[in-house]
C-alpha positions in Angstrom: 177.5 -63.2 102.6 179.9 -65.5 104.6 178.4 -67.5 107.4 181.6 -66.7 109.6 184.5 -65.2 109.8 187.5 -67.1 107.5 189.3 -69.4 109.2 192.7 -67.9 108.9 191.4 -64.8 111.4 190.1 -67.7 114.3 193.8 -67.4 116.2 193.1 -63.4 115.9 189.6 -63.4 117.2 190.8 -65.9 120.0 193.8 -63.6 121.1 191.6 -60.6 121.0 188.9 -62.3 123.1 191.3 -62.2 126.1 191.8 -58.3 125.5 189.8 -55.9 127.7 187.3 -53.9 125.7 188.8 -50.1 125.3 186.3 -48.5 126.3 186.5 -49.7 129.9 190.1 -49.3 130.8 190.4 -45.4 130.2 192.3 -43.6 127.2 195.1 -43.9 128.2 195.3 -47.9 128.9 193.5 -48.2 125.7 196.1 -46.5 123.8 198.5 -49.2 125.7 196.4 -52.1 124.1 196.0 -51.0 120.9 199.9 -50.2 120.9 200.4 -53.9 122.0 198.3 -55.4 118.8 200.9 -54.1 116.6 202.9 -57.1 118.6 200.9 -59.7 116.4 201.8 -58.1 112.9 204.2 -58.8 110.6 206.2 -56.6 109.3 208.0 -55.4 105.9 211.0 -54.8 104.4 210.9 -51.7 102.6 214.0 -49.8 100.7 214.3 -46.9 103.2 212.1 -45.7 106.1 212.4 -43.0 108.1 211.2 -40.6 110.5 210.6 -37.2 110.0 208.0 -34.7 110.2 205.3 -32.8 108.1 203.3 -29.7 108.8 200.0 -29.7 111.1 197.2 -27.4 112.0 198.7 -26.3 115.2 202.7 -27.1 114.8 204.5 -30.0 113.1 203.5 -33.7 113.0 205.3 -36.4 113.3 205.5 -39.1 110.6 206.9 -41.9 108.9 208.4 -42.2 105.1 208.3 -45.4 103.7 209.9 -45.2 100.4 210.0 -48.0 98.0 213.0 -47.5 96.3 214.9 -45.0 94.7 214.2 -41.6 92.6 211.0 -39.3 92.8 207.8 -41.0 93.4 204.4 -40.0 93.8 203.3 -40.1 97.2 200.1 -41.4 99.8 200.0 -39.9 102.2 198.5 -42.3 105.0 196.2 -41.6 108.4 196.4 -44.2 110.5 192.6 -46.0 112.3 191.9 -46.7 115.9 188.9 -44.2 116.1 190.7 -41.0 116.6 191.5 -42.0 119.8 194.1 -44.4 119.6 196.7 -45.6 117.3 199.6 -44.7 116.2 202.6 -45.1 113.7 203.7 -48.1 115.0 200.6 -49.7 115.3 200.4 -49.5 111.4 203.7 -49.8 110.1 203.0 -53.3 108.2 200.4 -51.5 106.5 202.1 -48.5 105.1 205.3 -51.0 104.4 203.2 -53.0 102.4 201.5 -50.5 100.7 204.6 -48.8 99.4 206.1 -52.6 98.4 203.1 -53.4 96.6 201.8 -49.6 94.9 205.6 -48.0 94.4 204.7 -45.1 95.6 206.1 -43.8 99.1 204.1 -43.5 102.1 204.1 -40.9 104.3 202.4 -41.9 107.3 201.3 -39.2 110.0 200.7 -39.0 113.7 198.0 -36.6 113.9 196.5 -35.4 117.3 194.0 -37.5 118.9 190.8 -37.1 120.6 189.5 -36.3 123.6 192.3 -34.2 124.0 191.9 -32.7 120.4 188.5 -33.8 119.3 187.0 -33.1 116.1 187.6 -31.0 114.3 191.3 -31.1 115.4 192.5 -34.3 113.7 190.9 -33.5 110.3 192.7 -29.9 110.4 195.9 -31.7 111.0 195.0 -34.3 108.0 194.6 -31.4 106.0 197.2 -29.6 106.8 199.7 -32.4 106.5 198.5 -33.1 103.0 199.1 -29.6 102.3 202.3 -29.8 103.6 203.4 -32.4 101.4 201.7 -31.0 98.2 203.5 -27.8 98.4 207.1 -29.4 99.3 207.1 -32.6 97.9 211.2 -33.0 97.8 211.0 -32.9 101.1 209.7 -36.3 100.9 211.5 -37.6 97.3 207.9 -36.6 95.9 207.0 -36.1 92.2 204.2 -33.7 92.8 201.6 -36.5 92.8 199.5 -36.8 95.9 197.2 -39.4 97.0 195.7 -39.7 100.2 194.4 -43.2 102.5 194.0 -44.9 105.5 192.1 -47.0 107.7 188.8 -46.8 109.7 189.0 -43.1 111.4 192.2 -42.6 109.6 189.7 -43.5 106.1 187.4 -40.6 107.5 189.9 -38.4 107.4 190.9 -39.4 103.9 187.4 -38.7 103.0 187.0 -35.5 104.4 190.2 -34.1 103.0 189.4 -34.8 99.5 186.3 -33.3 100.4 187.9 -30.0 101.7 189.8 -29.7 99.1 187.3 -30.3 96.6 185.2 -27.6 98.0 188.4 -25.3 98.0 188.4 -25.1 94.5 184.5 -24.0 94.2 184.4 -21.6 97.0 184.2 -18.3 95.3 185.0 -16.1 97.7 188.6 -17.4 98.9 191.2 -17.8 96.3 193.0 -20.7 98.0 193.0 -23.6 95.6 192.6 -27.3 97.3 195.3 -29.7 96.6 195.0 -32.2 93.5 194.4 -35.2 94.9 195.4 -38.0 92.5 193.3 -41.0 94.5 191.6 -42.1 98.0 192.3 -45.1 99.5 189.6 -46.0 101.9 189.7 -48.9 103.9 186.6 -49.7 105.9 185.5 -45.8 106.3 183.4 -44.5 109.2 181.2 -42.1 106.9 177.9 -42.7 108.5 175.4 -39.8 109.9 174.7 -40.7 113.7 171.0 -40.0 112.6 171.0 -43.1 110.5 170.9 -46.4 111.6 173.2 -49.4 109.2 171.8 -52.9 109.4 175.5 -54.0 110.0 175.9 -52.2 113.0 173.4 -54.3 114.9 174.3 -57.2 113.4 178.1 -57.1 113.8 177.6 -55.6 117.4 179.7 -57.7 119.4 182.3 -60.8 118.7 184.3 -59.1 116.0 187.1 -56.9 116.8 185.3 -53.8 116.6 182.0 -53.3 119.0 179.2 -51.3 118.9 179.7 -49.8 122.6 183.7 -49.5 121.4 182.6 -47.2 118.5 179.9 -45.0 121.3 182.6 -44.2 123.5 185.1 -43.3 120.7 182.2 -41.2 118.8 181.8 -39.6 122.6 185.4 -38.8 122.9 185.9 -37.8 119.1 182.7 -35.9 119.1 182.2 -33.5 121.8 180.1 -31.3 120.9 176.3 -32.1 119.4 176.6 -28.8 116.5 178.9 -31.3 114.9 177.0 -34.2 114.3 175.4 -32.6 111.2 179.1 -31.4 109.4 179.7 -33.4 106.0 183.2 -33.5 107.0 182.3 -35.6 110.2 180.4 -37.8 108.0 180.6 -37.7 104.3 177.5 -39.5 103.9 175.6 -36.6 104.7 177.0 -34.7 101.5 174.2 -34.4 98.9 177.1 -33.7 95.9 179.9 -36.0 95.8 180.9 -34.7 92.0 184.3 -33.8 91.6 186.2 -36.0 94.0 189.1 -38.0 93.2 189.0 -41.7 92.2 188.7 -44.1 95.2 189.7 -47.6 96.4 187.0 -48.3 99.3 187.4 -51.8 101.0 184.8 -53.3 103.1 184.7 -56.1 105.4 181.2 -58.3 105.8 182.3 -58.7 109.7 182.3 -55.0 110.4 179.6 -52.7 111.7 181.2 -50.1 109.0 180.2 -52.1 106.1 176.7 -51.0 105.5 178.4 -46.9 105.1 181.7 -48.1 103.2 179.4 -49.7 100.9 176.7 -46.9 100.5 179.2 -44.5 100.1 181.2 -46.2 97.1 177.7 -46.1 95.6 177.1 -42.8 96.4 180.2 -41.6 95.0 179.7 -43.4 91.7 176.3 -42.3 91.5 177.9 -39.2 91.4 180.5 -39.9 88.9 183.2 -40.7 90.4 185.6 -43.6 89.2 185.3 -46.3 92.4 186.6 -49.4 92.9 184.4 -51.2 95.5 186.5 -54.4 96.9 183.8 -56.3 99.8 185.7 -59.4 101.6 182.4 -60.7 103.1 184.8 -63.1 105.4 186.6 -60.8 107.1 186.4 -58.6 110.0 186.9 -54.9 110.7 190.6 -54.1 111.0 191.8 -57.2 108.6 194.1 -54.9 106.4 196.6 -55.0 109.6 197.1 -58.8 109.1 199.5 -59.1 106.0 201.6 -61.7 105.8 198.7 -63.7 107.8 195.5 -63.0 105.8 194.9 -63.7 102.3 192.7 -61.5 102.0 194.3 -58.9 103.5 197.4 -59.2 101.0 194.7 -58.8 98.1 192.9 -55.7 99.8 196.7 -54.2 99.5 197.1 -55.5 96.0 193.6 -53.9 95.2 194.6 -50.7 96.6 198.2 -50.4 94.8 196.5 -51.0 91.4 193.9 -47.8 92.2 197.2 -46.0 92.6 198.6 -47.3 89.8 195.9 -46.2 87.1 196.2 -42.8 89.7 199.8 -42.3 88.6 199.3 -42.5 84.9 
């Protein structure tokens, strides 16, 4: 385990010291400054990208086609982090661009509703139903058929919890909808955890890097509004006793981040359950570092780690 953070994320740590901390300036100044840290990305060049929409649990959803290059490709389709609160497509265009550059595959990136105003289980319906979307009209999109499904943080989550609901489509006897084949899960720093169990990392990445322990109580409080839920697997995969049957994954932790104690017990509980994982810790960095291409080492090589999980997906 590192003693710090890397060096290359110092002028990042300094800038965001200067930021107020979300949770006191209301949801809808929060959504303002986490708009405004898309301002110190880099972006990408990508063939063609373009704005569109896909289908959602309650009417259609906006979102964002990256697309590589051209022809038919297999497609991720990419939630977006910021605690299901915040966030949008903007604040992870770099991401998605690189993504596509580096795996060939498009991206599909989608706005999906955010809490409080939809709290759970909203956004995960509209995750769903966007990958659903997809899957059933791929051309819409220049698809091939092949689906895979990502994203960061909250947007991980909801990576998570789709291939889980589909997954459990396909052994639910008494409905004869069939789930979507998902061809691979790229999880970056996942919140997975039960709120009954308590992560060493949590406490000891509390405060200083990027992503705060009272940040992550009022998101849960906004995200979460009612206690029945606290208990659902698709809230928190963790809690699922079977993890059998799921799609290959690319999880990404960060040693900084109070999410790396759950990303790293849930790549090990889904390979103790068979499935193919491809665990990738970057003990230097800190929550969020994926958003830094073009800045981070590391977070280049998170990418690169994540495009050849798609790759061995596509064959």
């Amino acid at each position: 385990m590192a003693e710090k953070p890397h060096p290359q994320l110092q002028p990042i740590l300094e800038l965001l010291e200067d930021t107020p901390n979300l949770e006191d300036v209301g949801v809808a100044d929060a959504r303002e400054l986490f708009d405004a840290t898309a301002t110190f990305t880099q972006l990408h060049e990508v063939h063609d990208e373009y704005d569109t929409t896909v289908g959602g649990a309650d009417g259609e959803l906006d979102a964002r086609v990256y697309r590589p290059g051209e022809g038919d490709r297999p497609v991720l389709v990419y939630f977006h982090g910021g605690g299901f609160v915040v966030g949008s497509l903007d604040t992870h265009d770099n991401v998605c661009q690189r993504l596509a550059q580096e795996s060939g595959w498009t991206v599909v990136s989608v706005d999906y509703r955010l809490a409080p105003e939809h709290p759970f289980p909203a956004p995960l319906e509209d995750a769903d139903a966007a990958v659903r979307s997809v899957a059933a009209d791929p051309n819409a999109v220049d698809g091939n058929g092949t689906v895979a499904v990502g994203g960061d943080s909250a947007g991980a989550a909801l990576s998570a919890a789709v291939s889980l609901l589909n997954r459990d489509r396909d052994r639910d006897a008494t409905t004869d909808e069939t789930g979507v084949d998902i061809a691979h899960q790229v999880l970056f720093y996942p919140v997975c955890g039960s709120p009954f169990e308590e992560y060493p990392s949590r406490e000891a990445n509390a405060e200083g890097y990027f992503l705060e322990r009272d940040t992550m109580l009022w998101f849960d409080a906004q995200y979460v509004q009612s206690p029945v839920h606290h208990r659902n697997e698709y809230l928190a995969p963790l809690l699922c006793e079977d993890l059998s049957g799921l799609p290959p994954a690319t999880v990404v932790t960060a040693g900084f981040d109070p999410l790396r104690d759950e990303g790293e017990v849930y790549a090990e509980a889904l390979a103790a359950d068979g499935v193919e994982v491809d665990h990738a810790a970057y003990d230097a960095m800190i929550h969020g570092f994926v958003s830094f291409t073009g800045m981070v080492d590391a977070a280049d090589d998170a990418i690169r780690v994540a495009a050849s999980g798609l790759e061995a997906a596509r064959e």
